[in-house]
N, CA and C atoms as a LAMMPS dump frame, in Angstrom:
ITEM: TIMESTEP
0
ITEM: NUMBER OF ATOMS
447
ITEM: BOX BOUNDS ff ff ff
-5.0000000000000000e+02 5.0000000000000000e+02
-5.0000000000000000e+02 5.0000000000000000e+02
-5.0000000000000000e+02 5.0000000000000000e+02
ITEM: ATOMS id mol type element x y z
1 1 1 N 262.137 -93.284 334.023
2 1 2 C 262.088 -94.711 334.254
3 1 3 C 261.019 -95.364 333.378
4 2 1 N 259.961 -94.498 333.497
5 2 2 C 258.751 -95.153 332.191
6 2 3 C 259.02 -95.263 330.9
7 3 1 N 259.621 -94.484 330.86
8 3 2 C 260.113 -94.136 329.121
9 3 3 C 261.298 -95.113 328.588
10 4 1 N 262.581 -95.243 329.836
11 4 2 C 263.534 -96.548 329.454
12 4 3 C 262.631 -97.881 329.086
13 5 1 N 261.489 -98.143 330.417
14 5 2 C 260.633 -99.031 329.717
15 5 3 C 260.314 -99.463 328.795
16 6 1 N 259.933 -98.72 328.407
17 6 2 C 258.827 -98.297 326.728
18 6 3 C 259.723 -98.678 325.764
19 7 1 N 260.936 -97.883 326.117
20 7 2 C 261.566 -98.183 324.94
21 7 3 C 262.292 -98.968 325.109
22 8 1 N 262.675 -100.099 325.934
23 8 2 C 262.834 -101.55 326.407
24 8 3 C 262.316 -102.539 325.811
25 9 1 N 261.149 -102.203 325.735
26 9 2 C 259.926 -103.054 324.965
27 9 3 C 259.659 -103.305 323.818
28 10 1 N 259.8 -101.507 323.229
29 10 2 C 259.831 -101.732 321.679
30 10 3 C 260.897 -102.02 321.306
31 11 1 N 262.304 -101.884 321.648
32 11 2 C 263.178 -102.847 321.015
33 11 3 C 263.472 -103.823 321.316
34 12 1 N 262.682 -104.823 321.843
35 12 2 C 263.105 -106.303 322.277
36 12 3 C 261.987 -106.726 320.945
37 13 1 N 260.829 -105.442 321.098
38 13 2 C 260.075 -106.548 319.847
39 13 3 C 260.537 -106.185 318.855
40 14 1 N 260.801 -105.222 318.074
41 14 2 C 262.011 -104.724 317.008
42 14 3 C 263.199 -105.751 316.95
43 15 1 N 263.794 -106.671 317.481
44 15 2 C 264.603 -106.911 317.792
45 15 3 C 263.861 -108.525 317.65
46 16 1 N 263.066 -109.12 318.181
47 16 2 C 262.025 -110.473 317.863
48 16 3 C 261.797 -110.518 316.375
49 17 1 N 261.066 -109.422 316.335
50 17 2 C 260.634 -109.132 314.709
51 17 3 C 262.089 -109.388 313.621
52 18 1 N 262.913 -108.968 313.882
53 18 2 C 263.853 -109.122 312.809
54 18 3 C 264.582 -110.509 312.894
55 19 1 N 264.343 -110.88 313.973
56 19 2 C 265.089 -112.075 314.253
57 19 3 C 264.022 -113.539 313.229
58 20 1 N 263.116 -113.062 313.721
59 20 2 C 261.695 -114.507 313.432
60 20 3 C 261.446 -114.19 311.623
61 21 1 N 262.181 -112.789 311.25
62 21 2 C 261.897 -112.592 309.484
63 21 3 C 263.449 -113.461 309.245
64 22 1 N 264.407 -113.165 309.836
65 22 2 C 265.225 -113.955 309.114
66 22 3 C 265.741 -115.628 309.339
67 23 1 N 265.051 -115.726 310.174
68 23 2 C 264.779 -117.219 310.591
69 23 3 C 264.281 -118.233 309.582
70 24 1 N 262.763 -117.001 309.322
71 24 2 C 261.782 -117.759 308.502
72 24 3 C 262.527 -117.366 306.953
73 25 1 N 263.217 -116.55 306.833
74 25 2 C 263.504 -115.843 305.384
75 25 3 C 265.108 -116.163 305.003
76 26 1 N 266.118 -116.257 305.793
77 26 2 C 267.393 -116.497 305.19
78 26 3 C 267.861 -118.187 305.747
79 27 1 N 267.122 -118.789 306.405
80 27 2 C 267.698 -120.413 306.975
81 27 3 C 266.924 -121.341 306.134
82 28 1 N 265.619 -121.204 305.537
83 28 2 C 265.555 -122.282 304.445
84 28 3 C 265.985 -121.903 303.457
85 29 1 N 266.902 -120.888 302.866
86 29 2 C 267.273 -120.85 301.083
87 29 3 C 269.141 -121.113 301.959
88 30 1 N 269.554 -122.223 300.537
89 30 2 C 270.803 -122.677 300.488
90 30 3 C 271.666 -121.731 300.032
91 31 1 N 271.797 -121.033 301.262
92 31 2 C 273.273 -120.156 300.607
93 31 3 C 274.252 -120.362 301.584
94 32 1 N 275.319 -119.85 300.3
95 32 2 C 276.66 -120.761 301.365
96 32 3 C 277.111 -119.76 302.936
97 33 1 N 277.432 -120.296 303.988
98 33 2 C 277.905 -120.005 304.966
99 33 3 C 278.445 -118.796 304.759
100 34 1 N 279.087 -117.809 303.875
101 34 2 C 279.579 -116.516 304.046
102 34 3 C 278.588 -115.726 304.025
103 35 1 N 277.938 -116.23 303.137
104 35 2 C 276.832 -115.687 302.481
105 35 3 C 275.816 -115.43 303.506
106 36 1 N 275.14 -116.434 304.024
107 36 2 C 274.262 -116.152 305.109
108 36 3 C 274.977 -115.392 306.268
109 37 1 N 276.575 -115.159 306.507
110 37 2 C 276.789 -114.461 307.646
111 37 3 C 276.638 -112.63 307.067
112 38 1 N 276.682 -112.732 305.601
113 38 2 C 276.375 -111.636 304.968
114 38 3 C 274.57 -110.559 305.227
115 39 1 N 274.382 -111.8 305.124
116 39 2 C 272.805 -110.939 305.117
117 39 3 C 272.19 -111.242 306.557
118 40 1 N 273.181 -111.758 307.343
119 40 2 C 272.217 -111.414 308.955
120 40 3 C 273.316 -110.034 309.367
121 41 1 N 274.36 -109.865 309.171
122 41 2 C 274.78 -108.581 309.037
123 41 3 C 274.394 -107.479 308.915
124 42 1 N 273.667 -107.729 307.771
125 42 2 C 272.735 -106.476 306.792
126 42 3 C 271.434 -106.578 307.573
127 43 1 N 270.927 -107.722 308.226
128 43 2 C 269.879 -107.751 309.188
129 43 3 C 270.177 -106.814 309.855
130 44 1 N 271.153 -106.981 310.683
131 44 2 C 271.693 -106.487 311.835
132 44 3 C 271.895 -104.715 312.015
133 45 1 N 272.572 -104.492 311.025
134 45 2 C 272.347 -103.479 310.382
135 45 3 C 271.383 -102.279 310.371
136 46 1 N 270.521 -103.172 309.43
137 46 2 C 269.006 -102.269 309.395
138 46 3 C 268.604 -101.837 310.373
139 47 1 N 268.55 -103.311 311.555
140 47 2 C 267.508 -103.096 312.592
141 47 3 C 268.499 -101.826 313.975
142 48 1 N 269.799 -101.295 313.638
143 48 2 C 269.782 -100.553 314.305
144 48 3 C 269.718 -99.114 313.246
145 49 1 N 269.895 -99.466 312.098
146 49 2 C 269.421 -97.828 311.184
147 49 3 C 267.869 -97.222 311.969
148 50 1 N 266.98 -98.084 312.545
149 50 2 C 265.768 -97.614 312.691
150 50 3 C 265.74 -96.552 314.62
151 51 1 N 266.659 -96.689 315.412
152 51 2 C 266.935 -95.881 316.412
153 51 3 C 267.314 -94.973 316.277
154 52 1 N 268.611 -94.661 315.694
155 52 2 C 269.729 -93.813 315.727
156 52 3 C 269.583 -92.394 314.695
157 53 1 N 268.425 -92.54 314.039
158 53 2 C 268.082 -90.949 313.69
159 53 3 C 267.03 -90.082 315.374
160 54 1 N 266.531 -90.834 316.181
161 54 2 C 265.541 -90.427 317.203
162 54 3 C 267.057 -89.998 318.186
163 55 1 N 267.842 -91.006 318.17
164 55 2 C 269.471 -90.343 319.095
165 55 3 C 269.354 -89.237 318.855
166 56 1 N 269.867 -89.35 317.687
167 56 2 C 270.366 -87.877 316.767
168 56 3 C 269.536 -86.511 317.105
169 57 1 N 268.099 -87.071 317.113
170 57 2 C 267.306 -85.913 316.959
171 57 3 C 266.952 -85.165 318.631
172 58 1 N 267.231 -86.266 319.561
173 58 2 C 267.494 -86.141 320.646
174 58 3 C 268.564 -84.756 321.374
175 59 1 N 269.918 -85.299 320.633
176 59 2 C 270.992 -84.322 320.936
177 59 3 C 270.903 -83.441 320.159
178 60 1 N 270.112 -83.114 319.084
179 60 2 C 269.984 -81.867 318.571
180 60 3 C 270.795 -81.773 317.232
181 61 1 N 271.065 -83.025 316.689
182 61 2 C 271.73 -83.053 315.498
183 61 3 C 270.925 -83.222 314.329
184 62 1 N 270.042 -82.282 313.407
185 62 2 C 269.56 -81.859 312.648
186 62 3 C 270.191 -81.542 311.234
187 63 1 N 270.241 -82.812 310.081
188 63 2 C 270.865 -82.495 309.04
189 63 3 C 270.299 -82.71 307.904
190 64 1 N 270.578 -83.375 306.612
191 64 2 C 270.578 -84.01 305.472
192 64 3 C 270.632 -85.473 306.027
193 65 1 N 271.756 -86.033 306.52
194 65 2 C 271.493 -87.003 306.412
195 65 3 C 270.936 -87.545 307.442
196 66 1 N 270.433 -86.912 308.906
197 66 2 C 269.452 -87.549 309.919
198 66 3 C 268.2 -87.573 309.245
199 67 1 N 267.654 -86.952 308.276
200 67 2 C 266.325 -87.26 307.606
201 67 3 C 266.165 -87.92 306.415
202 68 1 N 267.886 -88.785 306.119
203 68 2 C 267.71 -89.661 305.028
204 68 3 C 267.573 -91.071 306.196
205 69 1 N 268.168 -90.805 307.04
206 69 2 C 268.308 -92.229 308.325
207 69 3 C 266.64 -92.164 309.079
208 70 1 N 266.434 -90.84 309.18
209 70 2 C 265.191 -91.46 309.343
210 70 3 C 263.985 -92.183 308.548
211 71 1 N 263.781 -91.777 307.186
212 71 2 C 263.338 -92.467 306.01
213 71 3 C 263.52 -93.679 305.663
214 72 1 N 265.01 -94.129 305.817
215 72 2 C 265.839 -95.281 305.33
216 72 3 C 265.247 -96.234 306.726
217 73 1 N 265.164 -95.655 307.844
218 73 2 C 264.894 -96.625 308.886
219 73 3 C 263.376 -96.585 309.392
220 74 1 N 262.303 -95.9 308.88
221 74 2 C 261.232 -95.805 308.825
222 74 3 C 260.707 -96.568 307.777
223 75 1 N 261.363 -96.629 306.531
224 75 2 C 260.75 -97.665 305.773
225 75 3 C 261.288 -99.105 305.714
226 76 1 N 262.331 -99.078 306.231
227 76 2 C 262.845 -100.731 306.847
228 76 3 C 262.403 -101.275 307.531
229 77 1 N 261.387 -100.246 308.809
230 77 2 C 260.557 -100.976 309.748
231 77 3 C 259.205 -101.167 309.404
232 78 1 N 259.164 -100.272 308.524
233 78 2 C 257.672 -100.85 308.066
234 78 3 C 258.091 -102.217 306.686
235 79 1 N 258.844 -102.149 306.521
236 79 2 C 258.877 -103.115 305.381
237 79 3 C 259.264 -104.566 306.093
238 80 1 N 259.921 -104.744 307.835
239 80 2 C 259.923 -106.062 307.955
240 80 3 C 259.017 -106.28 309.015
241 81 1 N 258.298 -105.194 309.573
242 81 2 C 256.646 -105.714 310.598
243 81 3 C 255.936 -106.345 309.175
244 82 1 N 255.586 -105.729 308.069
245 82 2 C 254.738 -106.146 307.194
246 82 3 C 255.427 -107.562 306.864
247 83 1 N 256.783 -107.963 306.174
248 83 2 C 257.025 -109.287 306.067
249 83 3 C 256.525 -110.276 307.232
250 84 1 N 257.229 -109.707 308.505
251 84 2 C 257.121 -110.807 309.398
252 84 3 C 255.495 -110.848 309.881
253 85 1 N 254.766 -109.724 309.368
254 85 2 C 253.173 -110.326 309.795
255 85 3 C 252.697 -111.465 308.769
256 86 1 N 252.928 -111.058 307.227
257 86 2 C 253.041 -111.762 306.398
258 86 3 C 253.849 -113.696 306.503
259 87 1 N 254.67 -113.703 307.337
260 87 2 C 255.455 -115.186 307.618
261 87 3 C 254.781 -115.235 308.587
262 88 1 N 253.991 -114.797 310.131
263 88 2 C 253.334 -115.269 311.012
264 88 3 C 251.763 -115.685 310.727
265 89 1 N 251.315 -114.91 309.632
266 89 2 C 249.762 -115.177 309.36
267 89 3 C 250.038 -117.004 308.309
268 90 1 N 251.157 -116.674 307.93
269 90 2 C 251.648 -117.829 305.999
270 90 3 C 251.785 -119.251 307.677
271 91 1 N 252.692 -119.218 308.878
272 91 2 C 252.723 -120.13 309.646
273 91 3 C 252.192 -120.542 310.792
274 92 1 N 250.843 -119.426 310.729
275 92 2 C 249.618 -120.131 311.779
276 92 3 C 248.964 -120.559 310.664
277 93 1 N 248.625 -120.332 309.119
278 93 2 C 248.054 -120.794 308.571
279 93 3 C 248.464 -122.517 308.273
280 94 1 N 249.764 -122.495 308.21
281 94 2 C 250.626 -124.143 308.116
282 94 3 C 249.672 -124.86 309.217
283 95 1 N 250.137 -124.267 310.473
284 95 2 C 249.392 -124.98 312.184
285 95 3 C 248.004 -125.301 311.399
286 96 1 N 247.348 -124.187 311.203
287 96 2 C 246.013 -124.582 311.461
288 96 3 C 245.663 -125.83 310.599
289 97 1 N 246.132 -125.727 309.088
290 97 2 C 246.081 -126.665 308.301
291 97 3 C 246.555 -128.484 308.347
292 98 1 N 247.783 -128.357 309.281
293 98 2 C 248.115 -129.343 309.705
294 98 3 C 247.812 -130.16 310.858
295 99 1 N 246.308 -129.283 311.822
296 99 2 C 245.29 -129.574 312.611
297 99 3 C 244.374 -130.735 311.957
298 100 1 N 244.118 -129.842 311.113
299 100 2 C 242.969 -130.267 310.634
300 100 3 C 243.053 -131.365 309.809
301 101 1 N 244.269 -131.549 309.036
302 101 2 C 244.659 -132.799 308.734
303 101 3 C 244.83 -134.078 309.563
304 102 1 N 245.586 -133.748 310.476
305 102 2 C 245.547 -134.987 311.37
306 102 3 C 243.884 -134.793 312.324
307 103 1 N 243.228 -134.257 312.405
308 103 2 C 242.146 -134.695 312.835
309 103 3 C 241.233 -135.633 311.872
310 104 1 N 241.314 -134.762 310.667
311 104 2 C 240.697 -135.963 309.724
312 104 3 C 241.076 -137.296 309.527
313 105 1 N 242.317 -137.162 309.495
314 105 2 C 243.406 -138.425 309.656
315 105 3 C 242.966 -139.397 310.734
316 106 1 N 243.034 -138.704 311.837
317 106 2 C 242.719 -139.424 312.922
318 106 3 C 241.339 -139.884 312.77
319 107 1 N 240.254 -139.441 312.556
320 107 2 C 238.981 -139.555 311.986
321 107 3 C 238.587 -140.432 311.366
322 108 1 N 239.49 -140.703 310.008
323 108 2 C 239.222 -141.802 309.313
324 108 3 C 239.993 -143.298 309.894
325 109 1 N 240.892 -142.669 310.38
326 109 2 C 241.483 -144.375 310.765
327 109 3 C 240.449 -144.754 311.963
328 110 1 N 239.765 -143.931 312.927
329 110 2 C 238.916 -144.064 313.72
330 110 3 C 237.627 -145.393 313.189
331 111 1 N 237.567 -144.516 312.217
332 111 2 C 236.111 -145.088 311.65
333 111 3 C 236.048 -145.848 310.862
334 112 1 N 237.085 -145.823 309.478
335 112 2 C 237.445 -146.921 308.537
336 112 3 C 238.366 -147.97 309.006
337 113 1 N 238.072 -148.915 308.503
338 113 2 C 238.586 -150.028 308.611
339 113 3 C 239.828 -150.615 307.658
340 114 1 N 239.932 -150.155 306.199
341 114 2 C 240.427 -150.231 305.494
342 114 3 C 241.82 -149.263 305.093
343 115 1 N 242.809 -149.554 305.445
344 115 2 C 244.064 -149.153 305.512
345 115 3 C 244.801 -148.335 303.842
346 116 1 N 245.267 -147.298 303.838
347 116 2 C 245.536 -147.056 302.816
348 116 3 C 247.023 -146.563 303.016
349 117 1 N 247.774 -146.775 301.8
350 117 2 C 249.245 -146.606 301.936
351 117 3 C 249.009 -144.866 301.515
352 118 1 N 250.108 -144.603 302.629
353 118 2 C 250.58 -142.886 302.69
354 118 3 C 251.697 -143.066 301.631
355 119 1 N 252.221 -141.976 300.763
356 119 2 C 253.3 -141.739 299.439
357 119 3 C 254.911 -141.179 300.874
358 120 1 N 255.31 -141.013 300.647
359 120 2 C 256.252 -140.203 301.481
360 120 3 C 256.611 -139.194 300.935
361 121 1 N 256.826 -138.192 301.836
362 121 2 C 256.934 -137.048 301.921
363 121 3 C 258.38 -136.458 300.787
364 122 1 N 258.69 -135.835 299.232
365 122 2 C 259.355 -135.372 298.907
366 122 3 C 259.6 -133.929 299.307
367 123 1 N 261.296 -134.158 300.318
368 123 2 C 261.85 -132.827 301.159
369 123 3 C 261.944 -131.717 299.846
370 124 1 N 262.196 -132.21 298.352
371 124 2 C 263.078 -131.143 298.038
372 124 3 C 261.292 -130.825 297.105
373 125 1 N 260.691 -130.682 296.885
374 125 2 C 259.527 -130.331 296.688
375 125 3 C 258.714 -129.415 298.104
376 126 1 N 258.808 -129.667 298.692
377 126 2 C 258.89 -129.016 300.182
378 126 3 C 259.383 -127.837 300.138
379 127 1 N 260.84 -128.1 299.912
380 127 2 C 261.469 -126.887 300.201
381 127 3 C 261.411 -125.641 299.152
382 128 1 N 261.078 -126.146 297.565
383 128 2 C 261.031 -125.629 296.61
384 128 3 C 259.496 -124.503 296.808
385 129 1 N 258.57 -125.255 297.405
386 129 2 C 257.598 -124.531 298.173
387 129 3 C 257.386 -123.374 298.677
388 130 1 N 257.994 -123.724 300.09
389 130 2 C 258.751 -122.412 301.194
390 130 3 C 259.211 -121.528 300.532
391 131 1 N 260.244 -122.051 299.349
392 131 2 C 261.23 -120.615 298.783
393 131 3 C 260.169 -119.834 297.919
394 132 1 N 259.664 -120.653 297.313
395 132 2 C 258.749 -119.803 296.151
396 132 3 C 257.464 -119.134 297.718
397 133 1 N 256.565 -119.661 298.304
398 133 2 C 256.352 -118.493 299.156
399 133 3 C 256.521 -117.688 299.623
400 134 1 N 258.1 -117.748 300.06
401 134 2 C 259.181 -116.717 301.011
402 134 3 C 258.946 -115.731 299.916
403 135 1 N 259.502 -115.731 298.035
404 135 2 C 260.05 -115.022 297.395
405 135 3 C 258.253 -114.375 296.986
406 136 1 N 257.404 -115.268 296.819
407 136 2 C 255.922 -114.157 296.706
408 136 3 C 256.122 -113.472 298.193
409 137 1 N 256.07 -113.639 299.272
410 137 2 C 255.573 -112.592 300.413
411 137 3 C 256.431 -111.269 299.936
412 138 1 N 257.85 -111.887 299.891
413 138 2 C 258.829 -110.711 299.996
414 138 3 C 258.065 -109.348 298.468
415 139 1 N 257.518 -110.112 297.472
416 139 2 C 257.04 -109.865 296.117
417 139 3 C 256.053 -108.769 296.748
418 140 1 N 254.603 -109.273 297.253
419 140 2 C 253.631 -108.446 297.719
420 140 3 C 254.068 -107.909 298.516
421 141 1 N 255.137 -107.842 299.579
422 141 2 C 255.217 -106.138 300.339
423 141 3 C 256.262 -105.448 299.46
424 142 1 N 257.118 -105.721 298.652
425 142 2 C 257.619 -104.712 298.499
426 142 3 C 256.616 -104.132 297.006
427 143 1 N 255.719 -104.903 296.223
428 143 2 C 254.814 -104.011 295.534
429 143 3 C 253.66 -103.472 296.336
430 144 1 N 253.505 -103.633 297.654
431 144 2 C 252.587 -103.042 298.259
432 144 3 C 253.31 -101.69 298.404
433 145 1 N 254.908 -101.452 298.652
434 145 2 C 255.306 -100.3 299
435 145 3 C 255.714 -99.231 298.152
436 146 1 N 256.013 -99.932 297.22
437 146 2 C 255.876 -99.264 295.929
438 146 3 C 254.464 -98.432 295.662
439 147 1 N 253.313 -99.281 295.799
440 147 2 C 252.163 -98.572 295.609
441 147 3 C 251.499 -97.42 296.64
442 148 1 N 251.989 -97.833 297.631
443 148 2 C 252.095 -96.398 298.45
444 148 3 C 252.878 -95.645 298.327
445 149 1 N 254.094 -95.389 298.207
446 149 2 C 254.758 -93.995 297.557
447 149 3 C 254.473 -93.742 296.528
């Protein structure tokens, strides 16, 4: 009963984790509707390649390819905890930054008197942003993993 637990737990967060990387990683880049049903697939996918060699090894099925599934799904899980720590540290850093802006904000209209016109916000500069961050994070873990093997 402890152990269904346990492992209750770790795959709901296994299961969070892959969900909140492709949230943050395949819904802001414009790809067309097949396309995105393509790579939450391949999400989908992965995130059960990472159980099903421990099945295996369970019932006693010992091969070639249970120790390529375990590899293949040992380094998939380390490769999207590291992204998605990477997109959770990149969007408390957004929060915190966008604190501190409107406090200053708030701050100065507090105290100054003199009104200044805000520019408005260009979305597609924005978004051009996000992608080029998304495509560095994805950049530094997979040359981080490279440099460990």
């Amino acid at each position: 009963m402890y152990i269904t637990f346990l492992i209750s737990i770790t795959v709901g967060t296994q299961i969070l984790i892959y969900i909140y990387t492709g949230r943050r990683l395949i819904n802001p880049v414009r790809f067309s509707p097949p396309c995105r049903i393509i790579l939450w697939v391949i999400m989908v996918f992965v995130m059960f390649i990472t159980p099903i060699p421990f099945v295996l090894q369970k019932y006693g099925v010992e091969n070639y390819c249970t120790n390529l599934l375990i590899w293949v799904g040992s380094f998939s899980l380390g490769f999207f905890t590291f992204v998605s720590f990477l997109l959770v540290a990149r969007d408390l850093t957004f929060i915190l930054i966008g604190f501190i802006r409107k406090f200053f904000r708030l701050a100065h209209n507090f105290f100054c008197f003199d009104r200044e016109t805000v520019e408005p916000i260009d979305i597609n500069r924005r978004r051009f942003m996000l992608n080029s961050m998304n495509l560095g994070i994805l950049g530094i873990s997979r040359t981080g993993g490279l440099r460990v093997f």
